[in-house]
C-alpha positions as CSV (number, residue, x, y, z in Angstrom):
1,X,0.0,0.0,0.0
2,X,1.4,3.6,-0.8
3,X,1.8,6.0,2.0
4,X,1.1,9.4,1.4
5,X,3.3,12.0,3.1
6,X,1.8,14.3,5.3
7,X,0.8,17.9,3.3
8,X,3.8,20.0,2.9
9,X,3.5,23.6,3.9
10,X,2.4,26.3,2.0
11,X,5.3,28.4,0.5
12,X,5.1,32.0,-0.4
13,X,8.5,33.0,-0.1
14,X,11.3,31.0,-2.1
15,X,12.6,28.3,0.9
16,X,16.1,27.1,1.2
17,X,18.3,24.2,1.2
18,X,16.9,22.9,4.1
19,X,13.2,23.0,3.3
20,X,13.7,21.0,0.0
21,X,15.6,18.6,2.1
22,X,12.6,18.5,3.9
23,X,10.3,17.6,0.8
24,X,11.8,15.5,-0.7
25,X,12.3,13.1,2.4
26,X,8.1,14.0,2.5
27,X,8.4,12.6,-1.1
28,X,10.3,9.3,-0.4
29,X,8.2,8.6,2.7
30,X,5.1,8.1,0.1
31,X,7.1,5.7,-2.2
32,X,5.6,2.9,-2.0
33,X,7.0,0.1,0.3
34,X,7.8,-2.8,-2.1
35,X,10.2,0.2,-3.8
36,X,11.7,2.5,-0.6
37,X,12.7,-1.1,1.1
38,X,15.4,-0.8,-1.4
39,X,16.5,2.7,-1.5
40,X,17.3,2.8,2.8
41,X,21.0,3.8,1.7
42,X,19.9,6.4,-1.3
43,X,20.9,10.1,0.3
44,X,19.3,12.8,-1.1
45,X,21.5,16.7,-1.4
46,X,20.8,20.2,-2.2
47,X,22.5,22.2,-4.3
48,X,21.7,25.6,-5.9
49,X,22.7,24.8,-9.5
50,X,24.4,21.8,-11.9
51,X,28.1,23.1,-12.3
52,X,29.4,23.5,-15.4
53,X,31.1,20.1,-15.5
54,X,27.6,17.9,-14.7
55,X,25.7,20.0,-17.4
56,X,28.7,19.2,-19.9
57,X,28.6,15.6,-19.4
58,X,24.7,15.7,-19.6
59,X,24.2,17.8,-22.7
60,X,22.4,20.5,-21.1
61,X,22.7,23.9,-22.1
62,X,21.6,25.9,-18.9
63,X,21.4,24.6,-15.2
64,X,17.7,25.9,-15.4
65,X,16.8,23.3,-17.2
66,X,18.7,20.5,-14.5
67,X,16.3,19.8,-11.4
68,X,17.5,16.5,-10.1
69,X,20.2,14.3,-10.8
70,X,20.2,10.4,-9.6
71,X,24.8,9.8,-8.9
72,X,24.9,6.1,-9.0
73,X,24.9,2.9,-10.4
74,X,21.1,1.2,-10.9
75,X,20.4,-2.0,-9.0
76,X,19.9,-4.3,-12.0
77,X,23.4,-2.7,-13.4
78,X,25.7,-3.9,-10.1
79,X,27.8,-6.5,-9.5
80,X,29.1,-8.7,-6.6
81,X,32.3,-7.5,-8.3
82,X,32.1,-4.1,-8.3
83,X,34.7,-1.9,-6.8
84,X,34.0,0.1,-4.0
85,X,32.0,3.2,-5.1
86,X,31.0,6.2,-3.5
87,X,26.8,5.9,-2.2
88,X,23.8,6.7,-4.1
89,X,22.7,9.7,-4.5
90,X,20.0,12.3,-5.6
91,X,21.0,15.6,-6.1
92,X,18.4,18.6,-6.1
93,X,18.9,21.4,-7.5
94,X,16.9,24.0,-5.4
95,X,17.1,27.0,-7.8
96,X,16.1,25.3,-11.1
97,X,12.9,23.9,-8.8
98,X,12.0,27.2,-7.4
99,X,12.6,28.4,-11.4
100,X,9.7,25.6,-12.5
101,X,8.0,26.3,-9.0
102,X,7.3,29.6,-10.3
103,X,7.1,29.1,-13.7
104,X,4.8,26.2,-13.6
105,X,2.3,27.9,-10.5
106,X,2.7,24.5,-9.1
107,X,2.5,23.4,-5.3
108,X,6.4,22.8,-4.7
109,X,5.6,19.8,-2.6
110,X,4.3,17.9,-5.9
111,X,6.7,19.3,-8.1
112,X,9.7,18.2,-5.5
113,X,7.9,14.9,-5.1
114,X,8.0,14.8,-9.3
115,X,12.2,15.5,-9.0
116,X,12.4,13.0,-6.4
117,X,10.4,9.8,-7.9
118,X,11.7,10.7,-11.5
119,X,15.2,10.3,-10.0
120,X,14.5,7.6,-7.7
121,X,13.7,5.8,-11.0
122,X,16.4,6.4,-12.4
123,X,17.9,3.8,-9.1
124,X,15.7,0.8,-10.3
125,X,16.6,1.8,-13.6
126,X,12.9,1.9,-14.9
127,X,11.9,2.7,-18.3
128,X,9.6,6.2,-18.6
129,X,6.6,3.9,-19.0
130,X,7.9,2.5,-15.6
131,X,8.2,6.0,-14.2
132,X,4.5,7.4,-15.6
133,X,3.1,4.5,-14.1
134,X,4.9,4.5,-10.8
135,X,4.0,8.8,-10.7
136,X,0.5,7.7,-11.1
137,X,0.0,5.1,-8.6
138,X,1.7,7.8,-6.1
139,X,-1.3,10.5,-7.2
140,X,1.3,12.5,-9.7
């Protein structure tokens, strides 16, 4: 059964780091169970913008355009032999989402809860038919 996070709190100022921390743990709390059991170890940072470097090796133009980034290998692509590797990651980038936040006129806590699952995805190494459906059964 999916859990759904408790509301998020209304935002009329743009929050900081700390507060998109916030909704995007909201966000993973409501994935559903079969799926978060694997994801205990997945940490989740905010930055203000892709640098330069990321947004090279991505193909992007402008770091407006980057709101998430999943740093990691995806389950079905690891190995017992793998070397040691740095953790899992998502990556937020809190200016590009207050950019679509306002942009958009969308409630943050969805569109936060978009970055996160899209990214969290991106883990399990789903498909975008994978992703629509899983955005769906969450209420996206």
């Amino acid at each position: 059964m999916t859990q759904h996070a408790p509301p998020a709190p209304p935002f009329t100022t743009p929050p900081d780091a700390e507060a998109i921390a916030d909704l995007a743990e909201r966000a993973l709390a409501a994935i559903p169970e079969r799926l978060r059991r694997h994801i205990a170890n997945l940490g989740i940072s905010v930055e203000d913008l892709a640098e330069d470097e990321i947004l090279d090796e991505m193909g992007i133009e402008s770091a407006w355009e980057l709101t998430g980034l999943y740093q990691g290998v995806p389950l079905g692509e690891r190995s017992m032999s793998d070397v040691a590797r740095l953790p899992d990651r998502i990556v937020l980038y809190r200016q590009a989402i207050l950019f679509e936040w306002i942009e958009l006129g969308e409630d943050l806590g969805r569109l936060v809860q978009n970055v996160v699952v899209h990214e969290v995805a991106h883990h399990f190494g789903f498909s975008d038919a994978e992703i629509e459906a899983l955005e769906q059964e969450m209420g996206g």
